[in-house]
KOLTOR-411307 format. One record per residue (C-alpha): residue in three letters; x, y, z. Coordinates in steps of 0.05 Angstrom, whole numbers, plus 5000, padded with zeros to 4 digits. Example, Ala and Ser with C-alpha at 12.3 -4.5 7.8 and 13.67 -1.06 7.14 Angstrom:
BEGIN
ALA524649105156SER527349795143
END
This chain:
BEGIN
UNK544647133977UNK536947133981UNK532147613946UNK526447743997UNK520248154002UNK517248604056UNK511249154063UNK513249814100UNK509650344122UNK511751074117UNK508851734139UNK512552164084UNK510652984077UNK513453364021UNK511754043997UNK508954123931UNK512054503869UNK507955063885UNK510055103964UNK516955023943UNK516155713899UNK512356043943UNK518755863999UNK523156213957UNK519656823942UNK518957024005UNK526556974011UNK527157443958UNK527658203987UNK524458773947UNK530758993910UNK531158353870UNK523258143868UNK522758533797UNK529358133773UNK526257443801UNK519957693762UNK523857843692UNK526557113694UNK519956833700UNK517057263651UNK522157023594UNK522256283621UNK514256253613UNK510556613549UNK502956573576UNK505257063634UNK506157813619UNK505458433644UNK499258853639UNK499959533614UNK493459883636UNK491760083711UNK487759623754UNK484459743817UNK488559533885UNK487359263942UNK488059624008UNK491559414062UNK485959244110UNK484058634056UNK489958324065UNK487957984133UNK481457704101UNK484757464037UNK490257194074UNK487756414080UNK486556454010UNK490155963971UNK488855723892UNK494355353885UNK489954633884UNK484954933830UNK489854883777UNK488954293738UNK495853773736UNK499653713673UNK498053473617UNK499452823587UNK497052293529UNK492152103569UNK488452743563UNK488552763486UNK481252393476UNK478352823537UNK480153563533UNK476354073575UNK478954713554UNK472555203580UNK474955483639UNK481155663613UNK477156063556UNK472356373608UNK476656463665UNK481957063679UNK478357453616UNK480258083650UNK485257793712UNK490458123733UNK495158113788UNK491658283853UNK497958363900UNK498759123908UNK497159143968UNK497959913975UNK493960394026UNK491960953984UNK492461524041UNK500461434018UNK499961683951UNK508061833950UNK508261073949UNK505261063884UNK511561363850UNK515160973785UNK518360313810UNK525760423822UNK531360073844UNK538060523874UNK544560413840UNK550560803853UNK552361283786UNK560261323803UNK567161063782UNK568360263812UNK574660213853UNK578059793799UNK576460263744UNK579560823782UNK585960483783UNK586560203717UNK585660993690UNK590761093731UNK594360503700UNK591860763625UNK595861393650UNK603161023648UNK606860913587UNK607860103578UNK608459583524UNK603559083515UNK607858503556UNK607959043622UNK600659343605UNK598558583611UNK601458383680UNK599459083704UNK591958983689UNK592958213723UNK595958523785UNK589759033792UNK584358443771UNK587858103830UNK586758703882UNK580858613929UNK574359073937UNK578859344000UNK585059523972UNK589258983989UNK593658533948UNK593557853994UNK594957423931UNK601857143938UNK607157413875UNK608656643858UNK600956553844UNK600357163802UNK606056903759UNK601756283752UNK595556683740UNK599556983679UNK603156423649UNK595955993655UNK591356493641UNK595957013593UNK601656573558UNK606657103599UNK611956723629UNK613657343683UNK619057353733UNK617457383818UNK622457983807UNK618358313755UNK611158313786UNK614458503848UNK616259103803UNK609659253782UNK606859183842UNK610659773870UNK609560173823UNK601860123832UNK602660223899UNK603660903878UNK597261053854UNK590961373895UNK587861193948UNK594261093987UNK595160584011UNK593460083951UNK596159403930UNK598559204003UNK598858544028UNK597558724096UNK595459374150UNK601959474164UNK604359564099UNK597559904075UNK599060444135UNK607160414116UNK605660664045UNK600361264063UNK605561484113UNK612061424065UNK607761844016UNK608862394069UNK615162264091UNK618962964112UNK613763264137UNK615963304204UNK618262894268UNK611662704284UNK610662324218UNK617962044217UNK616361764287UNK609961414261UNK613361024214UNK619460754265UNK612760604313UNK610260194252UNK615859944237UNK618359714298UNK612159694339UNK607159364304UNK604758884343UNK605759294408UNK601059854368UNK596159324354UNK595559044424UNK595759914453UNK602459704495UNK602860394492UNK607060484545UNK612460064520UNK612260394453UNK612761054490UNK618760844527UNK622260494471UNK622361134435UNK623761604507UNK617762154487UNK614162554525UNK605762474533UNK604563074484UNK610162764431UNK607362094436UNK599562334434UNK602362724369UNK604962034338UNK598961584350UNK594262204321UNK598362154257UNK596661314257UNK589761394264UNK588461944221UNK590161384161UNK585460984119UNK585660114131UNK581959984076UNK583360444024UNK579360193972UNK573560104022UNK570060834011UNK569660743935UNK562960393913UNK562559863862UNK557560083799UNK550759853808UNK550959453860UNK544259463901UNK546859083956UNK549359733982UNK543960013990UNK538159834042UNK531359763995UNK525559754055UNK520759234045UNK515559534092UNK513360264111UNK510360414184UNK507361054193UNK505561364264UNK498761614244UNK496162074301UNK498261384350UNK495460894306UNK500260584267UNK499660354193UNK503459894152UNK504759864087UNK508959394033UNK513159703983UNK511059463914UNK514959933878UNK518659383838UNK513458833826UNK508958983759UNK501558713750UNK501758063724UNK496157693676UNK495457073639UNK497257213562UNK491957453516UNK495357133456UNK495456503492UNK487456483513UNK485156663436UNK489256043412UNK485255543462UNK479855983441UNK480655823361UNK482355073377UNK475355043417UNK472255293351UNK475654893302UNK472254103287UNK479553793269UNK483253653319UNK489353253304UNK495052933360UNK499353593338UNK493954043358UNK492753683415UNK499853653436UNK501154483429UNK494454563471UNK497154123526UNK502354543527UNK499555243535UNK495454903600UNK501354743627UNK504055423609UNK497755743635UNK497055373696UNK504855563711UNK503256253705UNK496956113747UNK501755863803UNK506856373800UNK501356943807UNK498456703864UNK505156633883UNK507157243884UNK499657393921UNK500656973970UNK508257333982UNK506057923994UNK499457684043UNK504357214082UNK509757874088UNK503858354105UNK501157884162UNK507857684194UNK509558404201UNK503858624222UNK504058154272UNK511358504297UNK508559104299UNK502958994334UNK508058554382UNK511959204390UNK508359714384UNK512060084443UNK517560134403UNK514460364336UNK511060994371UNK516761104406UNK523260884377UNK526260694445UNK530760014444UNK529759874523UNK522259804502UNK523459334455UNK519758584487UNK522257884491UNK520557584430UNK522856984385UNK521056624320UNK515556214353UNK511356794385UNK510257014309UNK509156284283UNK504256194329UNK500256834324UNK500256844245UNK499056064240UNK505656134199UNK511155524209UNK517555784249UNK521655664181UNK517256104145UNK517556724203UNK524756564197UNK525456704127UNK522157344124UNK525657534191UNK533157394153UNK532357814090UNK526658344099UNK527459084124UNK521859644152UNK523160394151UNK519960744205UNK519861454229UNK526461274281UNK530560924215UNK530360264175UNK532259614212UNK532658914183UNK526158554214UNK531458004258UNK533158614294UNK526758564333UNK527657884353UNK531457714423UNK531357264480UNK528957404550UNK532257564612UNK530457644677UNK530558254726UNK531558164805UNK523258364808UNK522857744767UNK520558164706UNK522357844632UNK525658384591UNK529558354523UNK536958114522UNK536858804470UNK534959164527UNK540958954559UNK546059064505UNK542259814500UNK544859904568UNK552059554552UNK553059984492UNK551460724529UNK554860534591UNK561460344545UNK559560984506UNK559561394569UNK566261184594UNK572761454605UNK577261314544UNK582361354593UNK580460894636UNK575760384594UNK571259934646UNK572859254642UNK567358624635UNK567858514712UNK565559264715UNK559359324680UNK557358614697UNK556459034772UNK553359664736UNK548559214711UNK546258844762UNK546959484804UNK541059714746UNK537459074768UNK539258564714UNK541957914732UNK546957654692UNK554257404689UNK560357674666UNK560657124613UNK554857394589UNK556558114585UNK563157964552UNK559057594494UNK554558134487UNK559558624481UNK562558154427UNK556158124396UNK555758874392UNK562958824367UNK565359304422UNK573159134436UNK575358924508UNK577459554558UNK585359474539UNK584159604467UNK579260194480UNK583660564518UNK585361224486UNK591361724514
END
């Protein structure tokens, strides 16, 4: 074996600390920009947040400001090196009175301007409301303790999918309860009992079994649904309806009777009850477009970021070391470190700047590209557009369009949509004109809304309605729009 030596030549790009943060702000939706902002704040003492009012920047700066980048005027990080040779003056004189200039808010708005909020859902969680219920029952400790297991073990939907023999292992691992399959199997029917009906099944049939036993003697009707259940499942599943109807011999109006009781019942019965603050829920807008007398006008919602500074505390101590004669390796050392602290802070400010310029300009840049549909709200005026017409009109890089695209929502006048809703491919019309593949599923979805229930119009169908409308396209593609707009095939929207 031989040891050799060789010079290469590489052509290496990597993104700096700074680009890298500023990358994963922007992924970071309005909801959880002041929670990104409390980490920093406790991970880095020189930044804070100012607690007097500052003057903000209006929107129509943003486009000005937007090539403006500090990042490379911070000075690296310190090291031994630097301990003969420290130049601490412009970190005396400079920021005296900075704060963080990222508002970006147009004053005519001035409801904008109200206390930073975040939504959260004030009710009980679904797993709370059952164990109440479970408080509610008299059991010893051994019972009370595979009880709550079996409910910690329900899903956010209602449904118990874990298998019994894994729940005894939960306990005996995870409680020191060496439990029986027989006696979870217990307990699990007996929560089955409690509300929403429905709960602890470990599957839709049995979920819609248990709602309808509840009722059971109520009449024919209802007795019926369960045999159709029952018996029929698949068949019900598939809307064999016919066969159902003659396995049973009924009549239209009997059989119409039974499948209204089915769908009347809930298949996910712990799906309407909200978990406690969870945000996710709700839809936080990250922009605002007004229709100003036909001019529109955009604005960011700031409501959750504070003004940020540079610490006071932390300028007066370079301050007092620039004052004192002595200055010893310790000193020396602690005010390396509140540069490097300082010029952190530095970086995440402009940051957090440059966020909110690179959101402002990117959307903009939508709205501008569809303006038809801002003033008007119509979907079939919606144009052809993808990642790179934005990238290249905003100077942006496609990954960076992209992540704003993925996480970011705007509220207009016609409701709030998440900003990858704009974006679509083209296609093209016999006139040769390019129009918007959501143009298209527009049409899809009100021609399958306008259709008899009765007789549902298959993908061979509206593939001719279509191109009867002038839009060429194949019935391969029709079939994966309709999947896209998850809109089940003809057979399974058939109603009697």
């Amino acid at each position: 074996m031989s040891l050799s030596q060789s010079l290469q030549q590489k052509l290496l790009q990597k993104l700096s600390p700074q680009q890298i943060q500023l990358m994963k702000l922007l992924q970071v939706p309005t909801a959880n920009l002041e929670e990104r902002i409390k980490e920093e704040l406790e991970e880095n003492p020189a930044l804070e947040v100012s607690e007097e009012d500052h003057a903000e920047n209006g929107t129509d700066d943003i486009k000005d400001d937007f090539e403006t980048s500090t990042a490379d005027e911070f000075e690296s990080e310190g090291s031994e090196d630097e301990y003969d040779n420290i130049d601490i003056s412009e970190y005396v004189n400079e920021f005296d009175d900075d704060v963080a200039d990222y508002k970006l808010r147009d004053d005519n708005y001035p409801e904008l301007e109200e206390q930073k909020t975040l939504p959260y859902k004030v009710e009980t969680s679904f797993h709370e409301l059952l164990l109440d219920q479970l408080g509610m029952m008299v059991l010893d400790e051994r019972s009370q303790r595979i009880a709550e297991q079996i409910v910690g073990s329900i899903d956010d939907d209602g449904y118990l999918r874990r298998e019994i023999s894994s729940i005894v292992d939960d306990l005996a691992f995870r409680q020191n309860i060496d439990a029986s399959d027989e006696e979870v199997a217990s307990m699990i029917k007996k929560i089955q009992q409690f509300d929403p009906a429905g709960v602890a099944a470990k599957d839709l049939q049995e979920c819609l079994l248990l709602q309808l036993r509840r009722r059971k003697g109520e009449g024919k009707s209802l007795d019926l649904a369960i045999d159709v259940l029952t018996n029929y499942f698949d068949e019900f599943t598939k809307k064999h309806y016919d066969k159902i109807q003659r396995g049973l011999e009924l009549t239209d109006e009997q059989f119409k009777e039974v499948i209204g009781q089915i769908i009347k019942l809930n298949p996910k019965p712990g799906g309407n009850i909200g978990e406690i603050n969870k945000a996710e829920s709700y839809v936080v807008p990250d922009f605002f477009i007004f229709n100003n007398a036909g001019k529109l006008e955009l604005t960011l919602n700031m409501k959750n970021a504070p003004d940020l500074r540079i610490s006071g505390g932390y300028k007066d101590m370079l301050k007092e070391y620039e004052k004192g004669s002595k200055k010893d390796k310790r000193q020396k050392e602690a005010v390396l470190f509140i540069k490097q602290k300082i010029d952190a802070a530095k970086w995440f400010i402009d940051a957090i700047k440059q966020r909110q310029q690179t959101l402002f300009n990117t959307m903009h840049t939508i709205m501008d590209y569809q303006r038809e549909f801002f003033l008007t709200g119509d979907e079939t005026t919606l144009r052809p557009m993808i990642l790179k017409d934005i990238a290249e009109r905003t100077g942006l890089d496609i990954s960076t369009v992209s992540r704003v695209a993925n996480s970011k929502f705007v509220q207009t006048e016609f409701g709030t949509y998440r900003l990858k809703f704009f974006f679509s491919e083209s296609l093209s019309t016999e006139s040769g004109e390019e129009v918007s593949t959501r143009e298209v599923k527009k049409i899809l979805s009100d021609l399958i809304g306008e259709e008899s229930k009765k007789k549902p119009l298959s993908d061979e169908r509206l593939t001719e309605l279509l191109q009867e409308k002038g839009y060429n396209i194949a019935r391969r593609t029709v079939a994966k729009y309709r999947e896209q707009l998850n809109i089940p095939v003809a057979r399974l929207r058939r109603e009697i």
